[in-house]
N, C-alpha and C positions, 0 to 999 in steps of 0.2 A: 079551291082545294084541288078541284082536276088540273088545273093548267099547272097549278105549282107541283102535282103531282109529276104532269108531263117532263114540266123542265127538269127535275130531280134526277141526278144522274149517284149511283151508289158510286164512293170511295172506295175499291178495295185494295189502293197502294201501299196503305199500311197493314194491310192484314197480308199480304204478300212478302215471300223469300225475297231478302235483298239479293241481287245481283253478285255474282263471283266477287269481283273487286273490293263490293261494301264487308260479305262477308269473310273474307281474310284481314280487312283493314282491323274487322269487332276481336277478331281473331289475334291478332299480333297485339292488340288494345291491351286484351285481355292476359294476355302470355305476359305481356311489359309489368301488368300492374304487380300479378302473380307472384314473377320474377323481383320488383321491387319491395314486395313486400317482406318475402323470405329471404331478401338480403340487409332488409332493416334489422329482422327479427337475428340473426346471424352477426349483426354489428351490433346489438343490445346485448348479445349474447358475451360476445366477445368483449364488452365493456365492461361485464360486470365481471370476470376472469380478472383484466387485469386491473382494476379497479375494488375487488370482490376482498373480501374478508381472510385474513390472514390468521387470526390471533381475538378471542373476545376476554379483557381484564374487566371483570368485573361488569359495569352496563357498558363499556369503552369498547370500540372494534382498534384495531390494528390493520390497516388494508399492506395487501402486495403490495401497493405505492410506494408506501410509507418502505416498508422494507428495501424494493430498490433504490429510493433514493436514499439509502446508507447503507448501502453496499457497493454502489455501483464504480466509484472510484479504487474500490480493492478490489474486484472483479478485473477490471481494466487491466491493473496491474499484475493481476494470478494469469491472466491469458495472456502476458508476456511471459511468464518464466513456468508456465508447466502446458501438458498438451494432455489429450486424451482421457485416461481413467485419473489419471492424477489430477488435472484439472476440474472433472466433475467433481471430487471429492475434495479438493479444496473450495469451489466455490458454494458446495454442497455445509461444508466448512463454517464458511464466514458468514452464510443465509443464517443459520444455526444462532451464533454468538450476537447476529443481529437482531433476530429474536428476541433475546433473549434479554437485551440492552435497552430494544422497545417498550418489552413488556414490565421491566424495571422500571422504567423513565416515568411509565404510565399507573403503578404503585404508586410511585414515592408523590408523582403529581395530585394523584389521588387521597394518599394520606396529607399534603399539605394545605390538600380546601378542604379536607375533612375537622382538619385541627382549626381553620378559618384563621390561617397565617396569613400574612399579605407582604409586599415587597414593592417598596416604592417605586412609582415610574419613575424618577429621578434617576435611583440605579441601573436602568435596563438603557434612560435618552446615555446616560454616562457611559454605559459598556457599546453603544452602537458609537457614539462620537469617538472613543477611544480608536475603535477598528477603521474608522474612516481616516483619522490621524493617522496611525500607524501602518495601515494596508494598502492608504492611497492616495498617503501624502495630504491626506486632508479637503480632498477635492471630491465634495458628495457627489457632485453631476457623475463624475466615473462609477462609485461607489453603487451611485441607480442604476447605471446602464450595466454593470456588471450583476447586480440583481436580476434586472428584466431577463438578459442573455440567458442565468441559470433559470426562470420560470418561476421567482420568487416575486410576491410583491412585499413593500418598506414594511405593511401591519404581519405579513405572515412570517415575515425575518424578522422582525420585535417581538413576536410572541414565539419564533424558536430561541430566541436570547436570552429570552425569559423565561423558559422553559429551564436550558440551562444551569441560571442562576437558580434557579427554586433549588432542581437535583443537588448542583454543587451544597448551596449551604443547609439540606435536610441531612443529605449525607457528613456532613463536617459537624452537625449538633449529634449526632451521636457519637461523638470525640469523647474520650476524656480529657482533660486540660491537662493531666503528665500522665505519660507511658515510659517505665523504670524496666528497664531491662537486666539483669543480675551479670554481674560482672563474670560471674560462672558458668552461661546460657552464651556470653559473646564470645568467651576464650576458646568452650566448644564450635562452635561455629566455624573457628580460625580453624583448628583442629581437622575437623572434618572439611574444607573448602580449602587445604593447605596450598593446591593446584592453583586456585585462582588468583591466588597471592606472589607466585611465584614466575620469574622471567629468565626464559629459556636463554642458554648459549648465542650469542651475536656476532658476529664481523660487520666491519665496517669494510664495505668492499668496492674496488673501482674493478673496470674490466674492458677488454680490448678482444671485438669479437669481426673474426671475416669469414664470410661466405663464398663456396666455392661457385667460381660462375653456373656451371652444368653439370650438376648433381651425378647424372651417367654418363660423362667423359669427363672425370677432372684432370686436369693438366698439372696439377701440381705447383701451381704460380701463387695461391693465395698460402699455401702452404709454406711456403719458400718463405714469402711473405711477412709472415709469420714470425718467421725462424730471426728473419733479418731484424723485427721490431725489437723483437724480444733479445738481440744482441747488443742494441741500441740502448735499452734499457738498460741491460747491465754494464753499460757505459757511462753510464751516467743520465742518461734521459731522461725526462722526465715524462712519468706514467701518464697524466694527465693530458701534456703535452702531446704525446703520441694518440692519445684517443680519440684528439681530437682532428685530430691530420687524417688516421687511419680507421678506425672503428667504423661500422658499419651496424649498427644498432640504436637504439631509441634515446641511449644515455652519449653519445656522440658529442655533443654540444657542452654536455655539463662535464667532458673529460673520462667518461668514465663511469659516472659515480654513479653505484646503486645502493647511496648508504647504508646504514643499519638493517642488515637481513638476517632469519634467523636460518635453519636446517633447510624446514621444509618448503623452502622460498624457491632454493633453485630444485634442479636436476639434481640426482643422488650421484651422478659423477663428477660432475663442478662440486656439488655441496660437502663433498668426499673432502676433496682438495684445498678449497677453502680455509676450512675447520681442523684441517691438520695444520694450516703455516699458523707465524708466527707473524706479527704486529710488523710492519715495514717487507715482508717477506712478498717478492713475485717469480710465480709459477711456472713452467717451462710452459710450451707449447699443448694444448690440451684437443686432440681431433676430435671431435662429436659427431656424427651424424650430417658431414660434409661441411662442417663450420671447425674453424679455428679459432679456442680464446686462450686469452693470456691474462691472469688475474691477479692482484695486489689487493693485500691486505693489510689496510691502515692503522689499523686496533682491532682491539679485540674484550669483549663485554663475555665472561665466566656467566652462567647460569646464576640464579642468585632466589633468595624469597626474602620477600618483604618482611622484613621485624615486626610484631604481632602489636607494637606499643607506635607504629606509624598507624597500623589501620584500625585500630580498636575500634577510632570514635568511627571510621567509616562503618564500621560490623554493626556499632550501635545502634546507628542511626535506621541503618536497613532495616534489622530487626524491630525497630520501635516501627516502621513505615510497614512492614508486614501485619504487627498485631493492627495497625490503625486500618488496613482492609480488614482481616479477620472480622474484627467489629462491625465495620458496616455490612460484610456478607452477614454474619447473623442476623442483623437489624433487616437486609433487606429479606434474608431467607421468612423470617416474622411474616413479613407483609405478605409473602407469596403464600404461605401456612392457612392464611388467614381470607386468602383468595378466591376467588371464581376462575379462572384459569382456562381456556379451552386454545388451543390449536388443533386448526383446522386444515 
């Protein structure tokens, strides 16, 4: 016991401050993990946002997902043709309708495993084999890979196909089999919509247009120019002929020709001119704005409306396709009545 005592030398390296270097190393360990962890918890965060709850129909969620992926191709296309406030409220807009379109889809899908309706696969392999025929030439291998690219797999495209089909034919059994529209409901129609039935004043017009080289030093050469075509013409020339030697515009090649136009097609100074000649009639020299035209007009179409006994059956038909929404909006307003509903 004494010797083992002697030799016994106390540890005290682990009870001891590590060294500067160990302790920054525990130090940055610790910072890293810290830092990892609150940038997990900020990515679970972030995932349930866009991933997160849109819309609850009934026990059904509606996610953000689902909403951008049926918008996002009209979004695309709003952020080419508006900017600013008018863009948020357009895309503010179409979020809305799509809404609105999900939360339908997810009723009517609701009321048709409610009723314990079914719809053969048969129909659903038929309408994806149709689209592969028809969208790609019949060539599945394309047909997948154009899947995969949009983030679709073949079961989650066969079950939006299907999806479809349900909507389509829940919504068409609350049809009636005839919709009789009263021949006194269409006549009004014509009546009050008389504008739409009706086709404005035309020319049929060609035209011979030159541009002055330098806007703020004209020299007076295209004008001249001009002057000389247009003497040519009443020589006998032909319009066509000259426009396409001379003109200096987009209809150049075709002689001229900017067919059937109505008023407010061109300029109110050309359109002036125009609309006062007569059928075979060409116009002297017209200076605009450093251009010089000279116009012909080949005919001429009088303002006109449509006889009420050509478009009846068109009014008919409309009206009978109006009352046939009307019906399904009540039939779907029912199911939303009848709803759990929350947006969130």
């Amino acid at each position: 016991m004494d010797k083992q005592a002697n030799n016994y030398e106390p540890r005290t390296t682990n009870c001891e401050l590590p060294a500067c270097g160990s302790w920054f190393s525990l130090q940055t360990f610790f910072v890293f993990v810290c830092c990892f962890f609150i940038c997990s918890l900020l990515l679970q965060a972030e995932e349930v946002v866009v991933n997160g709850m849109a819309a609850v129909v009934n026990n059904q969620v509606i996610t953000f997902s689902q909403v951008r992926e049926l918008v996002a191709a009209q979004e695309k296309a709003a952020a080419q043709m508006y900017q600013g406030k008018q863009l948020e409220d357009k895309i503010k807009e179409i979020r809305q309708a799509a809404m609105r379109d999900l939360i339908d889809r997810a009723l009517i899908l609701q009321e048709f495993k409610k009723k314990e309706f079914s719809i053969p696969e048969y129909y659903v392999d038929d309408a994806i084999q149709k689209i592969i025929r028809e969208e790609f030439g019949g060539d599945r291998t394309a047909f997948l890979k154009t899947l995969q690219a949009q983030g679709f797999s073949l079961s989650r495209f066969r079950q939006s196909q299907k999806d479809k089909m349900i909507v389509q034919v829940m919504r068409s059994s609350k049809l009636k089999e005839n919709y009789v529209v009263s021949p006194v409901k269409v006549r009004s129609y014509y009546e009050k919509n008389h504008e739409a039935y009706a086709t404005p004043e035309q020319v049929k017009l060609r035209m011979i247009v030159l541009h002055e080289g330098d806007p703020n030093n004209p020299d007076g050469s295209k004008k001249t120019m001009a002057e000389e075509i247009r003497q040519k013409i009443a020589g006998g020339a032909e319009f066509d002929r000259m426009a396409q030697m001379y003109s200096e515009d987009s209809t150049q090649d075709s002689g001229g020709d900017w067919g059937w136009v109505e008023k407010k097609t061109l300029n109110s100074t050309l359109s002036n001119t125009a609309f006062s000649m007569k059928a075979g009639e060409v116009s002297p020299v017209i200076e605009l704005d450093h251009s010089y035209y000279i116009l012909m007009v080949e005919a001429v179409k009088k303002a006109s409306v449509k006889p009420y006994a050509e478009v009846q059956r068109e009014i008919e038909q409309s009206l009978i396709e109006q009352e046939k929404l009307k019906a399904q909006e009540r039939w779907v307003q029912g199911l939303r009545d009848k709803a759990y509903i929350k947006i969130l």
